[in-house]
C-alpha positions as CSV (number, residue, x, y, z in Angstrom):
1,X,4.2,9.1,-3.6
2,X,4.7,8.0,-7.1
3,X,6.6,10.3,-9.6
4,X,4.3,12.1,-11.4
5,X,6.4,12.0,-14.8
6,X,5.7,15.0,-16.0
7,X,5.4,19.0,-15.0
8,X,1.7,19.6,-14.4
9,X,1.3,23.4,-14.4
10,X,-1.3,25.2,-13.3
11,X,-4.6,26.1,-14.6
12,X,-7.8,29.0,-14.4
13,X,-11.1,28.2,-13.8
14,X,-13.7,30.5,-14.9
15,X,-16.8,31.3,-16.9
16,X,-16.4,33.6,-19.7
17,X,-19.2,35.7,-18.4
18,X,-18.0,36.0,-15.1
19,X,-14.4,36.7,-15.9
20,X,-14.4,38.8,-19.2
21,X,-17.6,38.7,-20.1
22,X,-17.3,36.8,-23.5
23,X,-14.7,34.1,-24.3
24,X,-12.9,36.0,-26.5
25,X,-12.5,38.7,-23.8
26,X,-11.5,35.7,-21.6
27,X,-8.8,34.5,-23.7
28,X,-8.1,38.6,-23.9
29,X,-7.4,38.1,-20.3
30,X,-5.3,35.0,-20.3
31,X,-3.0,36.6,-23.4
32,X,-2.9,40.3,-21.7
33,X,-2.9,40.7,-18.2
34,X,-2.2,36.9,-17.1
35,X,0.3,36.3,-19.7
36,X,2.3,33.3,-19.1
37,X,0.4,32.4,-15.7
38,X,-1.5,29.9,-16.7
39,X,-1.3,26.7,-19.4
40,X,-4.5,26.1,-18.9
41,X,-8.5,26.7,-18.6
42,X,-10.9,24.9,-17.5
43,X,-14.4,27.4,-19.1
44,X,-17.1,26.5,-17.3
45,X,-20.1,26.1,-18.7
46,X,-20.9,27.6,-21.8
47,X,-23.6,26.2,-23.8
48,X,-27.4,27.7,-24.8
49,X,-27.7,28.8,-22.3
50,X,-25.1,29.5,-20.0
51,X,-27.5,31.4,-17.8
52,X,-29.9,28.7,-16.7
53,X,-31.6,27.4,-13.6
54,X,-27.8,26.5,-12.6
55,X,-25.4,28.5,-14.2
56,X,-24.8,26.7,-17.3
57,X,-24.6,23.4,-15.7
58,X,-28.7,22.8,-17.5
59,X,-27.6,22.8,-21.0
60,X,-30.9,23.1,-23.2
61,X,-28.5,22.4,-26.1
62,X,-25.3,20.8,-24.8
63,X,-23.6,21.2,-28.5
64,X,-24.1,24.9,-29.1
65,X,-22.0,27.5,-27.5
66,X,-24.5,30.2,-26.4
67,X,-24.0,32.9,-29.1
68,X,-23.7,35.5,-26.4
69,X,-20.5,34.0,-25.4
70,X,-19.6,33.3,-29.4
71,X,-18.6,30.4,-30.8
72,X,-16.7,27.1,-31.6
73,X,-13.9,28.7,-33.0
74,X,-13.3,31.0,-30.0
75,X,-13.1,27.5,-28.3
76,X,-10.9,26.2,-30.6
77,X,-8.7,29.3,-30.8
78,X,-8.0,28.9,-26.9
79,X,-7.3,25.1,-27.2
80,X,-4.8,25.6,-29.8
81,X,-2.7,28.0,-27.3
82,X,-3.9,26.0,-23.9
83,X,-4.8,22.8,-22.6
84,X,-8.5,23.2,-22.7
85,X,-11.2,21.8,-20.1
86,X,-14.7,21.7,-20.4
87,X,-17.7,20.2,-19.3
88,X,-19.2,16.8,-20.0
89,X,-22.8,17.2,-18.4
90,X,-23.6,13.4,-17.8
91,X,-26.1,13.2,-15.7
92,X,-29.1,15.6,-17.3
93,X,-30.4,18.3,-19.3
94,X,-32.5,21.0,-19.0
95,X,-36.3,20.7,-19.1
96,X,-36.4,22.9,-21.8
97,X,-34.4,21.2,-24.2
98,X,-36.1,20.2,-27.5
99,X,-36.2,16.9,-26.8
100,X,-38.0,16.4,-23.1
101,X,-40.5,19.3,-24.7
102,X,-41.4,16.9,-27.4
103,X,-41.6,14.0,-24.8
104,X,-43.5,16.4,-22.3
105,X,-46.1,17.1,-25.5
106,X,-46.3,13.4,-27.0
107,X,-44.9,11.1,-23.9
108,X,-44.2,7.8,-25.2
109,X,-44.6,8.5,-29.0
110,X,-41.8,11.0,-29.1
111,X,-38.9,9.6,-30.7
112,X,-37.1,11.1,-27.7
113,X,-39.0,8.8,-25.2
114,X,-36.4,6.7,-24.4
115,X,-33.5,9.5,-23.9
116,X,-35.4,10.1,-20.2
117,X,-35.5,8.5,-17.1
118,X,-38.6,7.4,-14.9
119,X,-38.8,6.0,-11.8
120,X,-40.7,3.2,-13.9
121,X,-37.5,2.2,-16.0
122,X,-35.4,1.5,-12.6
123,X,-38.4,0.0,-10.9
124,X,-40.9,-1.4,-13.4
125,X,-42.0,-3.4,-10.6
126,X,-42.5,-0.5,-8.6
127,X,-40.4,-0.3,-5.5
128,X,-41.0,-0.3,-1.7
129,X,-40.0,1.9,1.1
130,X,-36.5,0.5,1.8
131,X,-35.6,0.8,-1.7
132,X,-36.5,4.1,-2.1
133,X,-34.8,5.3,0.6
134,X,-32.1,3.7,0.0
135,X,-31.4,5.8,-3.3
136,X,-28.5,8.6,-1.9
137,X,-28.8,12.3,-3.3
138,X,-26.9,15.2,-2.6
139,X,-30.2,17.2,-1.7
140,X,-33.3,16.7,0.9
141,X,-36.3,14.4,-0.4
142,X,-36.4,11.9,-3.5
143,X,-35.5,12.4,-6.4
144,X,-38.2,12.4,-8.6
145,X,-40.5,15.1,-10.1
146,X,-44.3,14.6,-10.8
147,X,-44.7,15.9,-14.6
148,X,-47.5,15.1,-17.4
149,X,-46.0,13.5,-20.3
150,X,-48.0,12.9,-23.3
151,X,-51.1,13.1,-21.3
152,X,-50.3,10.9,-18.3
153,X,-48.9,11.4,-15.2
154,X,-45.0,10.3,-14.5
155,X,-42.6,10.0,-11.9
156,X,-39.6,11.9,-13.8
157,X,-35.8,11.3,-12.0
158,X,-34.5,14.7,-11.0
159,X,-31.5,14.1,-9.2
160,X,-30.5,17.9,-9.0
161,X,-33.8,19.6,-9.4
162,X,-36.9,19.8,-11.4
163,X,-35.4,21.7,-13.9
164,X,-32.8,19.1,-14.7
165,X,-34.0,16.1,-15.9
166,X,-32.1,12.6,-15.5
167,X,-30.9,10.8,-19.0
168,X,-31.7,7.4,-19.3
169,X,-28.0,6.4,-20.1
170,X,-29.1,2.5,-20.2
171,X,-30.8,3.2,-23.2
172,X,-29.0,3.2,-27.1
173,X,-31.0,6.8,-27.1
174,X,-29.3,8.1,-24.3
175,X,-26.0,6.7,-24.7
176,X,-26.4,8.1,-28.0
177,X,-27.0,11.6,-26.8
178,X,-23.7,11.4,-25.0
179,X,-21.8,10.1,-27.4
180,X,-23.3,13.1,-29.9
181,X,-22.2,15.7,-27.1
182,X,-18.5,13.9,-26.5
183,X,-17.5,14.0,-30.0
184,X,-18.6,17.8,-30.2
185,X,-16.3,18.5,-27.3
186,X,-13.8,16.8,-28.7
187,X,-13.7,18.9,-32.3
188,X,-14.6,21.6,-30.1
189,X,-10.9,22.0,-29.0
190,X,-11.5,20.1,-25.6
191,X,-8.4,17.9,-24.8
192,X,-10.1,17.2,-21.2
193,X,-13.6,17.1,-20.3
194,X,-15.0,17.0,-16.9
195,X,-17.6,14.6,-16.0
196,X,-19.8,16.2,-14.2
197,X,-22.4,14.5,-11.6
198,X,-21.1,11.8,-13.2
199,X,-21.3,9.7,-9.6
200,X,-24.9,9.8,-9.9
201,X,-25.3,8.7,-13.9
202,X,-26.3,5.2,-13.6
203,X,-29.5,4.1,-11.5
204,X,-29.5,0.8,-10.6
205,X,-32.2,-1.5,-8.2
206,X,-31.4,-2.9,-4.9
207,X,-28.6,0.0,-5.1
208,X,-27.8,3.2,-3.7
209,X,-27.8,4.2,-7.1
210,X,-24.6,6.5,-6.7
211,X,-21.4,5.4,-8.0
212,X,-22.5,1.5,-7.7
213,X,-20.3,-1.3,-9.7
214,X,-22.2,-0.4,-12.6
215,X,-21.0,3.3,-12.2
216,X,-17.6,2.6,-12.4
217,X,-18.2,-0.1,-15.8
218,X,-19.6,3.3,-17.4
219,X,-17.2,5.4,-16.1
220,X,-14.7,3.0,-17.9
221,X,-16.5,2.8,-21.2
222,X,-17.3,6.8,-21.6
223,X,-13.2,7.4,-20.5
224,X,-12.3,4.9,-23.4
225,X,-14.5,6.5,-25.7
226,X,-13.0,9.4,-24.9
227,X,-9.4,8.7,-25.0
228,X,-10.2,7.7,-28.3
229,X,-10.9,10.8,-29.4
230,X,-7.7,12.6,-28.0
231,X,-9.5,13.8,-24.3
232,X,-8.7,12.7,-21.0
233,X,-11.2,12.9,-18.2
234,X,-11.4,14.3,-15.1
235,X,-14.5,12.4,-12.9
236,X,-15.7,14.9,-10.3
237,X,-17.1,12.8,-7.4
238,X,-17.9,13.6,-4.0
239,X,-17.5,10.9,-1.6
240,X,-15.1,9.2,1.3
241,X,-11.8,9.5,0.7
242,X,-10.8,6.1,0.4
243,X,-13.5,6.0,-2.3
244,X,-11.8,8.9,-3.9
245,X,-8.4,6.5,-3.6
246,X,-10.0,3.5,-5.2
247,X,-11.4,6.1,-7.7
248,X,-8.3,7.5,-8.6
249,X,-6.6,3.9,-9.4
250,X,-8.6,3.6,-12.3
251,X,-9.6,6.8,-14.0
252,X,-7.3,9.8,-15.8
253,X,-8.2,12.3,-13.2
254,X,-10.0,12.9,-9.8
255,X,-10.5,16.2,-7.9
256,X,-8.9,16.0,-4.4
257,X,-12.0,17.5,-2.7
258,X,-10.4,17.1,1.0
259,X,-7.9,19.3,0.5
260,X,-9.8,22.4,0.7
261,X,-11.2,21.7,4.1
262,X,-8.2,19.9,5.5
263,X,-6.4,23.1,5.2
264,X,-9.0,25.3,6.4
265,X,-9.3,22.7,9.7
266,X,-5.3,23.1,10.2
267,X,-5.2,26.7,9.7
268,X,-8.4,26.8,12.3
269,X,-6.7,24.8,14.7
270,X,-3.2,24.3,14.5
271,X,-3.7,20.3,14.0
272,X,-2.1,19.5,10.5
273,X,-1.8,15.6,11.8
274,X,-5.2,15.3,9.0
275,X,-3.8,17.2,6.4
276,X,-0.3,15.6,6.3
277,X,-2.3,11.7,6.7
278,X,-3.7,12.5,3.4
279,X,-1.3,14.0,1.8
280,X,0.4,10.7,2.2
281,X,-2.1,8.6,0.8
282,X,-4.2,10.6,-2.0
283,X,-3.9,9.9,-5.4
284,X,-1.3,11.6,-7.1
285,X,-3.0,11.7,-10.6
286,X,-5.5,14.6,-8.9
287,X,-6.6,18.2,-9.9
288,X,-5.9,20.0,-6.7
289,X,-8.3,22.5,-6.1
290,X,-9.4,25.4,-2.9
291,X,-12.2,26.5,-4.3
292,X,-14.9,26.0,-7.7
293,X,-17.7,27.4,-8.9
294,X,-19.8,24.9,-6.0
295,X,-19.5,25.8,-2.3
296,X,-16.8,24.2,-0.3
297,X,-17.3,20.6,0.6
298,X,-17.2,19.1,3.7
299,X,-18.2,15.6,2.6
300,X,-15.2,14.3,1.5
301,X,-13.3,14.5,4.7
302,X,-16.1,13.2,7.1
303,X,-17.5,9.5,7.8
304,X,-18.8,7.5,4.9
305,X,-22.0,9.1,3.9
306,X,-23.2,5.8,2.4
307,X,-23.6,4.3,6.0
308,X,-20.6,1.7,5.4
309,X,-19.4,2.8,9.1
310,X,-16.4,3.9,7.7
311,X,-14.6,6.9,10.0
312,X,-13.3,10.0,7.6
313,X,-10.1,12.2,8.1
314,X,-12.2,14.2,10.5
315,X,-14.8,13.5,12.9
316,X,-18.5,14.2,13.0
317,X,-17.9,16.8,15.6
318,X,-14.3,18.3,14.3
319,X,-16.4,18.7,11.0
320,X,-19.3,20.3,12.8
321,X,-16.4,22.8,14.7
322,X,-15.3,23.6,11.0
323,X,-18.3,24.3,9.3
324,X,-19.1,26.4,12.2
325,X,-15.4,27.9,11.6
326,X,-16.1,29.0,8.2
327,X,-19.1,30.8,9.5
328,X,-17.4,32.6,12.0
329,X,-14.4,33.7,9.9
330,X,-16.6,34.8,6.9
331,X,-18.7,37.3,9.7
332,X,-21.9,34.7,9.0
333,X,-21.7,35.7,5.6
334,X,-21.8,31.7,4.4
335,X,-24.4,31.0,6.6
336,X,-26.7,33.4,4.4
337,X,-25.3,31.0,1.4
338,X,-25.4,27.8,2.7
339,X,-28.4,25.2,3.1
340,X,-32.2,26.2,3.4
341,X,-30.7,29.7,3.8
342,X,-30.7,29.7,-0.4
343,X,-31.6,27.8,-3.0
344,X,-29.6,25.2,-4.6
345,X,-29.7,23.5,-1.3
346,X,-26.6,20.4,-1.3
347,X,-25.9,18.4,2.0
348,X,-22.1,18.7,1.6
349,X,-21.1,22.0,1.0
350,X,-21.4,25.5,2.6
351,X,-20.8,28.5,0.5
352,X,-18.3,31.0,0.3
353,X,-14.9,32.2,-0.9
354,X,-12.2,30.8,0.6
355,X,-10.4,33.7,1.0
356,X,-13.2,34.7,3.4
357,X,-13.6,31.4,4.8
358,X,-10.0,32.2,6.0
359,X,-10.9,35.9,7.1
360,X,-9.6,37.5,4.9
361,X,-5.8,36.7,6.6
362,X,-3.5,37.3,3.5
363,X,-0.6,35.1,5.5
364,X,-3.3,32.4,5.7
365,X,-4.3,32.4,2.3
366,X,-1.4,32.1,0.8
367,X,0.1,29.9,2.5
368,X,-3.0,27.5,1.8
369,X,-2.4,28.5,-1.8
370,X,1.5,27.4,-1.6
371,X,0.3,24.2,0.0
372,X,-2.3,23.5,-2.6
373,X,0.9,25.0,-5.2
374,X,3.0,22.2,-3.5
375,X,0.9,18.9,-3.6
376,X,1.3,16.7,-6.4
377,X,-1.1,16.9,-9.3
378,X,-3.1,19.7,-11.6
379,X,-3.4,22.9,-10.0
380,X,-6.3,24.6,-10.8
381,X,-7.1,27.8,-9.6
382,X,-10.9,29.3,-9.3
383,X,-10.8,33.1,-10.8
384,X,-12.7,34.3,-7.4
385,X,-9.7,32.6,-5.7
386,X,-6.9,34.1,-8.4
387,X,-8.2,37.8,-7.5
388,X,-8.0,37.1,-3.9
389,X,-12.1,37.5,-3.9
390,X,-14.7,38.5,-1.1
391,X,-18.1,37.2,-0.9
392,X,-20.7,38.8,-3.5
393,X,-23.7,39.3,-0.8
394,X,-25.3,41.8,-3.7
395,X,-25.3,39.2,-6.0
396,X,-26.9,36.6,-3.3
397,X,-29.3,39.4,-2.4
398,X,-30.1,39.8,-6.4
399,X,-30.3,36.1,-7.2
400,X,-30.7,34.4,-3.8
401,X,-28.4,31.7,-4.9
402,X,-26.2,30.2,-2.2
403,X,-23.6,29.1,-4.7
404,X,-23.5,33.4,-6.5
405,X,-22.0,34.7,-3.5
406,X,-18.6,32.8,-5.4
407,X,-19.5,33.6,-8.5
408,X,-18.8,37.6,-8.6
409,X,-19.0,38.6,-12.1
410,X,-15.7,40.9,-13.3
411,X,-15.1,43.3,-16.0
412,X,-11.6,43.1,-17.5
413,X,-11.1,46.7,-15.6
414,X,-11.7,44.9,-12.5
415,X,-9.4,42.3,-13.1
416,X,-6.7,44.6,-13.9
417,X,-7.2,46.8,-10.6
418,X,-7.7,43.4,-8.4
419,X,-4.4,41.8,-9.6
420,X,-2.4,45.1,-8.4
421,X,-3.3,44.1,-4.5
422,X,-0.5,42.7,-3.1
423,X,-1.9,39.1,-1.9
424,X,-3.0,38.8,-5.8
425,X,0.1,40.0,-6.7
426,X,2.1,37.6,-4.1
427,X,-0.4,34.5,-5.4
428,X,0.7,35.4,-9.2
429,X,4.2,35.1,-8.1
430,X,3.6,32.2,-6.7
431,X,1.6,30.2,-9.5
432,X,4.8,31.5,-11.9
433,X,7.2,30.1,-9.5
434,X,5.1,26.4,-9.6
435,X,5.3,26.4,-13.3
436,X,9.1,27.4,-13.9
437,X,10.7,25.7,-11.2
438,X,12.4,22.5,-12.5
439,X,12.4,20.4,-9.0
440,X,8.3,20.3,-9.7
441,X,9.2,17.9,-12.5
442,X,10.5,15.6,-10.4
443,X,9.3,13.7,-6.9
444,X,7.3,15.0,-4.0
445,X,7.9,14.3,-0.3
446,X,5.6,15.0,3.1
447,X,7.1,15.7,6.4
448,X,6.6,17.7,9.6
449,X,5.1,17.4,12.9
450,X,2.4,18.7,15.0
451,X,1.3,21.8,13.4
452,X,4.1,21.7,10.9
453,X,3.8,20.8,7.0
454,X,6.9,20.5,5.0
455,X,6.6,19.6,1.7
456,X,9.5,19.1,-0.9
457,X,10.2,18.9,-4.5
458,X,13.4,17.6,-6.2
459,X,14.6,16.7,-9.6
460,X,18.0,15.6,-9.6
461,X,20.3,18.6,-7.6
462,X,17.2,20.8,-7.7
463,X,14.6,21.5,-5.0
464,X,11.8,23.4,-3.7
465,X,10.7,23.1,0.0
466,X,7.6,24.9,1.3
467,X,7.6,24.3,5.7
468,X,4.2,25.6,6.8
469,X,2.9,26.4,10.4
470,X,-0.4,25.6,10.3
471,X,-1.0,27.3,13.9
472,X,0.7,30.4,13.4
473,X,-0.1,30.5,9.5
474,X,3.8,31.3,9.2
475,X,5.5,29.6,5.9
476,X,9.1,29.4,4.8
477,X,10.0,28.5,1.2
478,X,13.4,27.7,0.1
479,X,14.4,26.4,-3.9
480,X,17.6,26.5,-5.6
481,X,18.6,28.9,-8.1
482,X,20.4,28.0,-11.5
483,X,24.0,28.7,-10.2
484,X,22.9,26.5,-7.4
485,X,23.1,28.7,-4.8
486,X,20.0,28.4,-2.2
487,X,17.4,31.0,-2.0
488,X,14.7,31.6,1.0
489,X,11.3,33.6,2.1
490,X,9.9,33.5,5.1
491,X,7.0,36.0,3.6
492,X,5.0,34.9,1.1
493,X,3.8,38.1,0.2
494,X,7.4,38.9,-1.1
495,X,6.3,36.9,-4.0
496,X,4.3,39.6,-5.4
497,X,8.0,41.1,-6.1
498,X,10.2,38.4,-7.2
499,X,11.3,38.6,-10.3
């Protein structure tokens, strides 16, 4: 693996609401009680408004920050002090923005028209069976909604749901629309943006219609634009890994997506022969991540979904055991979460936290947290994850949203009392220890065997090794100190009181 060139330190995910409550309560947070863990945020969605049919990710105004929240400056006042993330929402917008309500009242004579897709702009020659099913989405059934506009009757593209309606980014007026809501990121404070559904943007005949040649060309253009403007990007695509590979050549940033459940299938079965063959070949240029605000996909380690015959890092039936694993180690709580159990129903991904996807096994989770710490790229850490989090089945009972029983919603007081447990405590310890340590400036090597993972760091004379057993969930880490004398833990937990 290539040498990364730089110390990539580790970053929060979290929505202001859910973690604070406002974002200057959030930045409270990261300046109080988190001071000096992390370099960076990634605040998820926080546009009018961030409450939506999907938790932000609807924007009926993609360039105003949601007054409940507050405003630009708080934004700005965070990126000034940390390398600030936020999302680039490239595939739709709510169905209550201004603009689809004026195309919704005058159809075609809205100047808006042509910001929209229709199944008519793909197919104006209409299309047959094949082709239609041939279009991949990451939900049951087409994707198109029936709606009125102006009068007559439409076939609107809803990739997502009805609520989110498709841009027409082959027109000036949608690329236009983007181009409005990049720049406002940009003064915003944003120094990386996540493109968001962006695998799905571009809609093309005879095609899939999900990241298709003509995906990546825009992928290209919209990451030019926005390196111009001082961002990098960060394309969040589910697919095969060797898709995610090819991906990764050519963009910023990719998420590595099959790390999550290539730990979880080690620590289920002691076999770490997956997780060490892609630890070898990922991209290095990756935000490394256990858990976000989706569920935890599955997808990205199985066969090719688009039918290309290609076999994935796990098979159909060791995928079928570990889905069935996070089930059984969350008590059947994800199954309550997951699929036509709730709403917000997605093909790849079952929901819950992933500290009860490991049940609740401190050991466990952190030693998937020190791998995740340990493999090259961003590490980002998910605020439900930071605390160490159980699943929220009030909130699912509340909202019956598979994806809110991840999405607990904390008062600062909460936070406080959470990061006094010991496995927060030892994961704190941990993330400072990534950040400080100067053999993570240097190059990373893979080893082990069987159910063994050893991963190690050096920079010139210094080092950091993590050795893992995946079956036992038993994990060693050894670094040198600056007198150059060598200092080990065989308990991870012991982090929580290391200076």
């Amino acid at each position: 693996m290539a040498n990364q060139g730089r110390r990539e330190n580790v970053q929060l995910i979290a929505y202001a609401d859910r973690f604070g409550g406002t974002l200057q309560a959030l930045r409270g947070v990261l300046d109080g009680p988190l001071a000096g863990v992390f370099t960076g945020v990634h605040v998820l969605p926080f546009f009018t408004p961030f409450d939506g049919a999907d938790a932000g990710f609807d924007p009926v105004d993609h360039t105003e920050v949601d007054p409940r929240l507050g405003t630009w400056d708080d934004l700005r006042a965070i990126g000034r002090d940390y390398t600030l993330m936020v999302d680039l929402i490239v595939n739709h917008v709510s169905a209550d923005s201004a603009e689809f309500r004026d195309v919704l009242a005058r159809g075609d004579a809205s100047p808006h028209a042509a910001m929209f897709l229709t199944m008519a702009d793909v197919y104006p020659q209409g299309a047959d069976e094949a082709e239609l099913v041939g279009i991949y989405r990451p939900r049951p059934g087409l994707p198109f909604t029936v709606m009125t506009l102006g009068g007559r009757r439409r076939l609107v593209w809803t990739t997502f749901t009805s609520q989110q309606i498709d841009l027409n980014l082959g027109s000036p007026a949608g690329r236009a629309y983007l181009d409005r809501v990049l720049s406002t990121l940009a003064d915003g404070g944003a120094s990386m943006v996540r493109l968001d559904a962006v695998g799905y943007a571009i809609k093309t005949t005879d095609t899939s219609s999900f990241m298709t040649p003509e995906t990546s060309a825009f992928i290209d253009e919209l990451t030019t634009q926005a390196r111009g403007r001082g961002v990098e990007v960060l394309v969040e695509i589910h697919s095969h890994f060797e898709r995610q590979i090819t991906i990764g050549s050519v963009v910023d940033r990719v998420y590595d997506f099959a790390l999550p459940p290539l730990l979880l299938h080690g620590l289920y079965t002691g076999d770490a022969a997956p997780l060490r063959r892609w630890l070898q070949v990922r991209p290095t240029n990756a935000v490394t991540v256990l858990d976000t605000h989706d569920g935890i996909g599955v997808i990205d380690v199985g066969p090719d979904q688009m039918g290309q015959g290609r076999p994935g890092l796990l098979t159909p039936e060791q995928l079928h055991d570990l889905v069935e694993g996070i089930h059984e180690h969350s008590g059947g709580q994800s199954r309550q979460a997951t699929g036509e159990a709730a709403t917000n129903l997605d093909v790849y991904q079952v929901n819950c936290t992933y500290y009860d996807a490991l049940g609740r096994n401190d050991a466990a989770y952190l030693l998937a947290r020190a791998v995740q710490l340990f493999t090259a790229g961003i590490p980002q850490i998910y605020y439900v994850g930071l605390l160490a989090g159980v699943n929220d089945m009030d909130l699912l009972a509340r909202t019956g949203v598979g994806r809110d029983i991840n999405r607990h919603r904390y008062t600062v007081a909460e936070i406080q009392a959470e990061l006094d447990r010991p496995v927060v405590a030892a994961l704190v310890g941990l993330i400072r220890f990534r950040n400080t340590h100067p053999a993570f400036a240097g190059e990373p090597t893979i080893g082990g065997n069987d159910s063994r993972l050893v991963m190690t760091w050096t920079a010139g004379d210094q080092t950091a090794s993590l050795t893992a057993n995946l079956a036992t969930h038993h994990a060693e880490l050894t670094w040198t100190e600056p007198d150059e004398s060598l200092r080990s833990e065989d308990d991870l937990l012991a982090f929580a009181t290391l200076p």
